[in-house]
LOPA-375192 format. One record per residue (C-alpha): residue in one letter; x, y, z. Coordinates in nm, 4 decimals, padded with zeros to 6 digits. Each point is the difference from the previous one (the first is absolute). Layout:
LOPA-375192
- aa	px	py	pz
- A	X	Y	Z $
...
***
This chain:
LOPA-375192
- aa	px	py	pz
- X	17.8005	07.0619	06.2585 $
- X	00.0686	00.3146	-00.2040 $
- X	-00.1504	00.3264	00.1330 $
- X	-00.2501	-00.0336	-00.2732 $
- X	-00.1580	-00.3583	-00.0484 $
- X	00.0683	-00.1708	-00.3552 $
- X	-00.3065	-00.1396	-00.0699 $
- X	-00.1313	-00.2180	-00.3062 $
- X	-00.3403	00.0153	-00.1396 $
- X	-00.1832	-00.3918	-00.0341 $
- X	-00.2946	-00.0306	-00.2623 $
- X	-00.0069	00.2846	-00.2431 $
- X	-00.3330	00.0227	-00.0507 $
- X	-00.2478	00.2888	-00.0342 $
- X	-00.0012	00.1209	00.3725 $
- X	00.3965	-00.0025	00.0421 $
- X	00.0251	00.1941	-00.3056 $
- X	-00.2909	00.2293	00.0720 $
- X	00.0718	00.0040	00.3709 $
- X	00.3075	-00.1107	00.1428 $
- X	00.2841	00.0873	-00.2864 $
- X	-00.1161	00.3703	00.0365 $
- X	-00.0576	-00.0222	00.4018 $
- X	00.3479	-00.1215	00.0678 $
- X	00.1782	00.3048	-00.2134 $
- X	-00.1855	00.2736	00.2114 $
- X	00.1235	-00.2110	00.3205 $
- X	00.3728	00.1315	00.0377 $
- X	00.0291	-00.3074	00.2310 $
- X	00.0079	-00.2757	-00.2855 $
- X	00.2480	-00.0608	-00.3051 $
- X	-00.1767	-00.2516	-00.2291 $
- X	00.2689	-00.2043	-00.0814 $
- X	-00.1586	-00.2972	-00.2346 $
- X	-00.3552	-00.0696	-00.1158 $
- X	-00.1121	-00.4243	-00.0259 $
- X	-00.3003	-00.1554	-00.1953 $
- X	-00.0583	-00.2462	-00.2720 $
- X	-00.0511	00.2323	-00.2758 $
- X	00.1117	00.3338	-00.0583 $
- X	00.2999	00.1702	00.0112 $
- X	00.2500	00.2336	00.1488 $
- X	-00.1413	00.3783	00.1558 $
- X	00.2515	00.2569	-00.0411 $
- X	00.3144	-00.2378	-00.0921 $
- X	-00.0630	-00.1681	00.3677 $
- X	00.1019	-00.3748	-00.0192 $
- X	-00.3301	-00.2472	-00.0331 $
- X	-00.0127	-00.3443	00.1283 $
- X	-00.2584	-00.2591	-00.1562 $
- X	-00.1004	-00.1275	00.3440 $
- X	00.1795	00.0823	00.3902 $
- X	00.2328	-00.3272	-00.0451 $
- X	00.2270	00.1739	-00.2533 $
- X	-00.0579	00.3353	00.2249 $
- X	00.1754	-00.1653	00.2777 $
- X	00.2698	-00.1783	-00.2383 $
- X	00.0980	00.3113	-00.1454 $
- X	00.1569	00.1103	00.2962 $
- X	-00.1647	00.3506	00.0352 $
- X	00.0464	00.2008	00.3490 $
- X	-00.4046	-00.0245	00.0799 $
- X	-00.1525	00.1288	00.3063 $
- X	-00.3905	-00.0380	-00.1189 $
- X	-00.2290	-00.1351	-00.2209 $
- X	-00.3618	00.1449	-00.0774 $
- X	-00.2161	-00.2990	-00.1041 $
- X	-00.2647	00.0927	-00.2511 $
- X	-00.1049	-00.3442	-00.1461 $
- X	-00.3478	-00.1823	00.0434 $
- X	-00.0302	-00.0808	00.3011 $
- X	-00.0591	-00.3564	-00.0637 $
- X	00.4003	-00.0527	-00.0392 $
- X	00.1225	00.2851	00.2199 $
- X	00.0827	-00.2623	00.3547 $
- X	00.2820	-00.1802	-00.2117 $
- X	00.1416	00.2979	-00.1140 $
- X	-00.0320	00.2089	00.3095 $
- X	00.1093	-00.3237	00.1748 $
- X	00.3638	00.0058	-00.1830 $
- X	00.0477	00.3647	00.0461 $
- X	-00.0332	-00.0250	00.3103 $
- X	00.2770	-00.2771	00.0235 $
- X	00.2260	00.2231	-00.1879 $
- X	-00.0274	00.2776	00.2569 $
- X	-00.1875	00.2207	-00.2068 $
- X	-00.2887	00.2030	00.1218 $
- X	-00.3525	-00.0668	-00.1598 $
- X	-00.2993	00.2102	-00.0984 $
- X	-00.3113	-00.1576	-00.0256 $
- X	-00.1741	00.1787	-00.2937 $
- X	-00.3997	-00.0613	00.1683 $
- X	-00.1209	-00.2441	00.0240 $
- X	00.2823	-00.1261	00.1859 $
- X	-00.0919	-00.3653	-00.0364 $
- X	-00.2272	-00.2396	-00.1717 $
- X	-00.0724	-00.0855	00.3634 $
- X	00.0446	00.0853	00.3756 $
- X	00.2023	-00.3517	00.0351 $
- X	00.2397	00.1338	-00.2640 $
- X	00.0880	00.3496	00.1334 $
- X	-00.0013	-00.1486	00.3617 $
- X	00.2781	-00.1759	-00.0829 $
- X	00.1947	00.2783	-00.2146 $
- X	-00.0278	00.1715	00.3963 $
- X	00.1088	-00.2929	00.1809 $
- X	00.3036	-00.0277	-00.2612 $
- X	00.0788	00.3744	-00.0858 $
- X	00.0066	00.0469	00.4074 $
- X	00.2749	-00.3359	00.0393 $
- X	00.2101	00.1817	-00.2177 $
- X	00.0010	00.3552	00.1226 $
- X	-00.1762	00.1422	-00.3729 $
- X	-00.2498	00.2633	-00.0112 $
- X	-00.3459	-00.1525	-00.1540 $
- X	-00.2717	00.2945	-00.1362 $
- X	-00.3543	-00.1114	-00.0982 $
- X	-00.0641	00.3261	-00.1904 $
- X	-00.3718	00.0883	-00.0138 $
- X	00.0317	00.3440	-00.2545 $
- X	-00.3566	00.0867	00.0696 $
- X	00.0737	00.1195	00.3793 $
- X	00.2378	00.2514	-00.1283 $
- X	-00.2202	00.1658	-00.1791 $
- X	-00.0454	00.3900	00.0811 $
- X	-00.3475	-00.0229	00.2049 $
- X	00.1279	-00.3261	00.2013 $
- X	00.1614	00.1552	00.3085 $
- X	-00.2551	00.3112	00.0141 $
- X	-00.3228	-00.2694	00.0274 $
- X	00.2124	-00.1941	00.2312 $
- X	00.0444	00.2856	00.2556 $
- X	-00.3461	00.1173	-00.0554 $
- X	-00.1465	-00.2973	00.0606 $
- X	00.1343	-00.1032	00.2781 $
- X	-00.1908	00.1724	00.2600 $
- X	-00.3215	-00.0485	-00.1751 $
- X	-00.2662	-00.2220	00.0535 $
- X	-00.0833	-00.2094	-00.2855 $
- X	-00.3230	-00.0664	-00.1183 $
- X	00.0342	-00.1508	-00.3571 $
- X	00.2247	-00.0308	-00.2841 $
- X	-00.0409	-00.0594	-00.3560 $
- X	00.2895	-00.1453	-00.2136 $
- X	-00.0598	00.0073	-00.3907 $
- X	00.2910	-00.0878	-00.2771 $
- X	-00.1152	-00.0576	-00.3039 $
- X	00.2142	00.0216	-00.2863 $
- X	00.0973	-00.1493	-00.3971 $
- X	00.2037	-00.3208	00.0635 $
- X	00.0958	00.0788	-00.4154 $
- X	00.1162	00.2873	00.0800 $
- X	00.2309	-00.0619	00.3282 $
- X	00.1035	-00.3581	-00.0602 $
- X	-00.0239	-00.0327	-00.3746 $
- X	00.1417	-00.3031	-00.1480 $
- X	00.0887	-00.1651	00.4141 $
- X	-00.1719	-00.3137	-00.0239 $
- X	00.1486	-00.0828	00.3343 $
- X	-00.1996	00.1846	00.1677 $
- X	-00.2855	-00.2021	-00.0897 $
- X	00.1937	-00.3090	00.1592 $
- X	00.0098	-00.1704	00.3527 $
- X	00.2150	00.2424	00.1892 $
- X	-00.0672	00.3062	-00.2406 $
- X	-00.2718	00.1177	00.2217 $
- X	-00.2625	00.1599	-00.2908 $
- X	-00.1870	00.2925	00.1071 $
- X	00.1902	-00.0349	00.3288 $
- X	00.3590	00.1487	-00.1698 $
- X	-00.1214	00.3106	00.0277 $
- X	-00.2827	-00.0165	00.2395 $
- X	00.2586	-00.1282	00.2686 $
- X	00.1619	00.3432	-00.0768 $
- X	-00.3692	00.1508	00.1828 $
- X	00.0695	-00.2793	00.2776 $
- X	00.3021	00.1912	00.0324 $
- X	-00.0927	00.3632	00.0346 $
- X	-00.3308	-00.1015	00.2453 $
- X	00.2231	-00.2128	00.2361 $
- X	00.2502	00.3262	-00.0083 $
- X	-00.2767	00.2392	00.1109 $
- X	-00.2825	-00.1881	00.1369 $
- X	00.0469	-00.0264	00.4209 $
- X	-00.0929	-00.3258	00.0235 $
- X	00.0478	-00.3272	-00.1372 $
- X	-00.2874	-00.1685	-00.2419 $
- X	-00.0789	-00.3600	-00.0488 $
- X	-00.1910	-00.1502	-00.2866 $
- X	-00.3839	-00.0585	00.0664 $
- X	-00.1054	-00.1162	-00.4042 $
- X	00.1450	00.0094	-00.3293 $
- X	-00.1399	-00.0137	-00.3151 $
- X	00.3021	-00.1234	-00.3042 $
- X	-00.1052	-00.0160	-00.3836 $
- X	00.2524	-00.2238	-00.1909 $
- X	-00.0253	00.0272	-00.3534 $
- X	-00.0511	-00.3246	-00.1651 $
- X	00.2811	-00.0367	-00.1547 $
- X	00.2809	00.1219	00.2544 $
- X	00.0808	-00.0797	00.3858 $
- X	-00.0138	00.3403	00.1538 $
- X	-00.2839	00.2168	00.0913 $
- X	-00.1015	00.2908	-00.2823 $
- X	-00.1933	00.1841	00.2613 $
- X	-00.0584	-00.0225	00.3797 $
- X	-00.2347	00.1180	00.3030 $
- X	00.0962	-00.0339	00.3292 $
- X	-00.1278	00.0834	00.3368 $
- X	00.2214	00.0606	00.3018 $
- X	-00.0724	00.1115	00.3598 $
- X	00.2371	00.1856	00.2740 $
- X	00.1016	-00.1146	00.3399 $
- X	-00.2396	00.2995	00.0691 $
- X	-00.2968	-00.1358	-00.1808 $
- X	00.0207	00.1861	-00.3105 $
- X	-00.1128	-00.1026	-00.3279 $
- X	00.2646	00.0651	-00.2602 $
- X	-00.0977	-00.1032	-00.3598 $
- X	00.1984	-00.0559	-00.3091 $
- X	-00.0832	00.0168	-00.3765 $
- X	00.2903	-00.1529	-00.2483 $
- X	-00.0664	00.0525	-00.3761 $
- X	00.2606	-00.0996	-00.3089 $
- X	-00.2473	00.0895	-00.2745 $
- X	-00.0408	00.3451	00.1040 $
- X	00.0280	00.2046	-00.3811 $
- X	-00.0101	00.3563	-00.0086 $
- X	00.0867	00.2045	00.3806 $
- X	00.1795	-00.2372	00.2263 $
- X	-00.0731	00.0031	00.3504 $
- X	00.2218	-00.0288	00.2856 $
- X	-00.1826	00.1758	00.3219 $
- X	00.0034	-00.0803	00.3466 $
- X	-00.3302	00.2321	00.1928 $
- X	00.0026	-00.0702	00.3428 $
- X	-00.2643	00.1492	00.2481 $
- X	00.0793	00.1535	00.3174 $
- X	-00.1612	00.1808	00.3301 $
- X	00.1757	00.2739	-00.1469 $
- X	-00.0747	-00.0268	-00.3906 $
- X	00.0914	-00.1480	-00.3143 $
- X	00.3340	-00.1271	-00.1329 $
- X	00.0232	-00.0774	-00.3426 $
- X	00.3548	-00.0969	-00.1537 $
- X	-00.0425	00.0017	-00.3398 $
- X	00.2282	-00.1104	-00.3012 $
- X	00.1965	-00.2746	00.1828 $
- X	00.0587	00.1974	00.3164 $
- X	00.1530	00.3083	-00.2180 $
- X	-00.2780	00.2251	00.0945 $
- X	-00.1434	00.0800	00.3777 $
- X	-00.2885	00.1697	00.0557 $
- X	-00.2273	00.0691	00.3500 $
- X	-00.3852	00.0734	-00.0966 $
- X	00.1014	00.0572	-00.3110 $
- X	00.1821	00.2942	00.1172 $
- X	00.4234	00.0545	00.0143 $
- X	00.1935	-00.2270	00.1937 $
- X	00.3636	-00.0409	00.1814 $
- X	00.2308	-00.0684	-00.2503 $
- X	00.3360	-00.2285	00.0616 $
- X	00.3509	00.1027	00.0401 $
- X	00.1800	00.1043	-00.3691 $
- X	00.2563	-00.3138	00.0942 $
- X	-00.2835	-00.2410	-00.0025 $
- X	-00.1235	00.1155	-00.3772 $
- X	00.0239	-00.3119	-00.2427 $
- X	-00.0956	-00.3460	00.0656 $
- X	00.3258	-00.1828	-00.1173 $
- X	00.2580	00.3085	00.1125 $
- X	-00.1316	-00.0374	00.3061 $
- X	00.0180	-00.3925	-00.0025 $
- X	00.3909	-00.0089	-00.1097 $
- X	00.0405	00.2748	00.3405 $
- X	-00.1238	-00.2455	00.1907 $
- X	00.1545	-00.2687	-00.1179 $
- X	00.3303	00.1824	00.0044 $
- X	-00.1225	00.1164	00.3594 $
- X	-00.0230	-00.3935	00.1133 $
- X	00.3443	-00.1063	-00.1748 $
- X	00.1805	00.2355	00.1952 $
- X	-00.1725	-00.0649	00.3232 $
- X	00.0868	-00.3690	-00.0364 $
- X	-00.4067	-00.0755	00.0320 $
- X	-00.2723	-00.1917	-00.2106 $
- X	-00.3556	00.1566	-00.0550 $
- X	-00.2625	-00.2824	-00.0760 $
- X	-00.3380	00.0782	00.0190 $
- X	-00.2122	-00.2347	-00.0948 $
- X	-00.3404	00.0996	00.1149 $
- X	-00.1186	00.0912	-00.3812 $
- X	00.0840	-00.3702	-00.1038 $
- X	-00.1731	-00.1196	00.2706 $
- X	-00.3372	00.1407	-00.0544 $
- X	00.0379	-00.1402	-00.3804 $
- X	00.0431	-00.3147	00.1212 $
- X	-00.2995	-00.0105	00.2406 $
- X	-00.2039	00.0983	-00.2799 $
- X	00.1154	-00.2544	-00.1965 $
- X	-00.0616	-00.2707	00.2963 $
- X	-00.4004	00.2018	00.0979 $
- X	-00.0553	00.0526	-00.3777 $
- X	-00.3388	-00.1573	-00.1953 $
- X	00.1784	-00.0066	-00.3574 $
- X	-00.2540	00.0433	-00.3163 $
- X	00.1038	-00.0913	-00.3380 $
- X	-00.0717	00.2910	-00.2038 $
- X	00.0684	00.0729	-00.4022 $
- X	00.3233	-00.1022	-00.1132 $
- X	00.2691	00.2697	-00.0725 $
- X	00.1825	00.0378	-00.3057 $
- X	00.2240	00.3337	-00.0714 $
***
């Protein structure tokens, strides 16, 4: 491999051009070398590939592949990288199952590639602080709220109304993702309430109810027809005070009051995804944690669905 990793950029929709095209030029350890999707077209005179088959046929030096397509259709693709040689990033959610991205480990470990199941949310700049500070603290509650406009994140993305697309869950997994970062101990679903709109097959809005190996109640509000303010807060309750991450983890505060603030190399959720990613690649190592997907999937299996008013954009 080169001494910076050629990578190619799967599924050029919104969040690889919002997120990842701009992530991996800050990241001096990447060259984009080719983008791939069914539509679109080339980014800055960079070859583009209709689909990974004609990727590989080409007969481009690749080291890596970020994968930003539904999830729904990211095993097969992830599945032939991987028997190229090529590193993968998972964009989150790295599956449309746990059976899917178990085997991507099993098969990206056979072969000696590095597999990353990026969750972008634990990266942000409050993570690491409420990590540290809550790890010597008992916990007596937490409160999880995301509510935010599904027409205004995922306009136009019917898939994510589809088996596998996950609903509400896209980004309230990214929550699952910052509280199993910070919070001590593992949770387990206790009850979950799911409202389906009548005319799709994923949940519009969600509440859960989780408990700790310590006992502690840990509850979870999911929202996609929030208009007006989003909300993305995490307050948790200590012997020693409040936390409260606010605005998707960006923002850490203790009683309302200042709090530590993380290392300048950790600012930016997908900067500081591609350094880890390069950070694994070089080490020779996978990192695939998939302790987010499994809490969505346990409330799927616990969850009483109700059929609420169908949803039309």
């Amino acid at each position: 491999m080169s001494a910076r990793i050629r990578i190619a950029v799967v599924g050029m929709g919104k969040i690889a051009k919002d997120q990842h095209l701009p992530a991996i030029a800050t990241v001096p350890d990447f060259d984009l070398v080719a983008t791939v999707s069914r539509s679109g077209e080339s980014i800055d005179g960079k070859p583009h590939f209709h689909d990974i088959e004609a990727l590989a046929a080409s007969g481009m030096e690749i080291d890596a592949v970020a994968l930003c397509t539904p999830p729904q259709v990211r095993r097969r693709i992830a599945q032939f990288a991987i028997d190229q040689g090529w590193h993968v990033f998972l964009e989150k959610p790295p599956g449309a199952t746990l059976s899917e991205v178990e085997a991507l480990r099993k098969a990206a470990d056979a072969r000696g590639i590095s597999l990353f199941a990026s969750w972008h949310s634990r990266f942000a700049d409050g993570v690491e602080p409420a990590r540290a500070w809550l790890a010597d603290r008992t916990i007596r509650s937490a409160t999880i709220t995301w509510r935010e406009d599904v027409r205004v994140w995922h306009p136009g993305q019917d898939w994510i109304w589809e088996p596998g697309g996950f609903g509400v869950f896209d980004p309230g997994i990214n929550a699952l993702s910052i509280a199993t970062r910070i919070l001590p101990n593992p949770m387990f679903v206790e009850q979950a309430d799911l409202d389906v709109p009548a005319n799709r097959a994923a949940p519009i809005a969600a509440r859960v109810g989780f408990r700790d190996t310590a006992g502690t109640a840990i509850a979870m509000d999911l929202d996609f027809r929030q208009e007006g303010p989003q909300s993305w807060d995490i307050v948790v309750e200590t012997d020693a005070g409040t936390l409260t991450l606010a605005k998707g983890g960006g923002e850490l505060s203790i009683d309302g009051g200042a709090a530590p603030t993380a290392a300048v190399d950790l600012h930016g959720e997908y900067p500081g995804l591609y350094r880890r990613f390069a950070e694994i690649v070089h080490a020779g190592v996978s990192d695939v944690d998939v302790s987010p997907l499994r809490l969505v999937a346990d409330i799927f299996l616990r969850g009483r669905t109700t059929i609420v008013e169908p949803f039309v954009e």
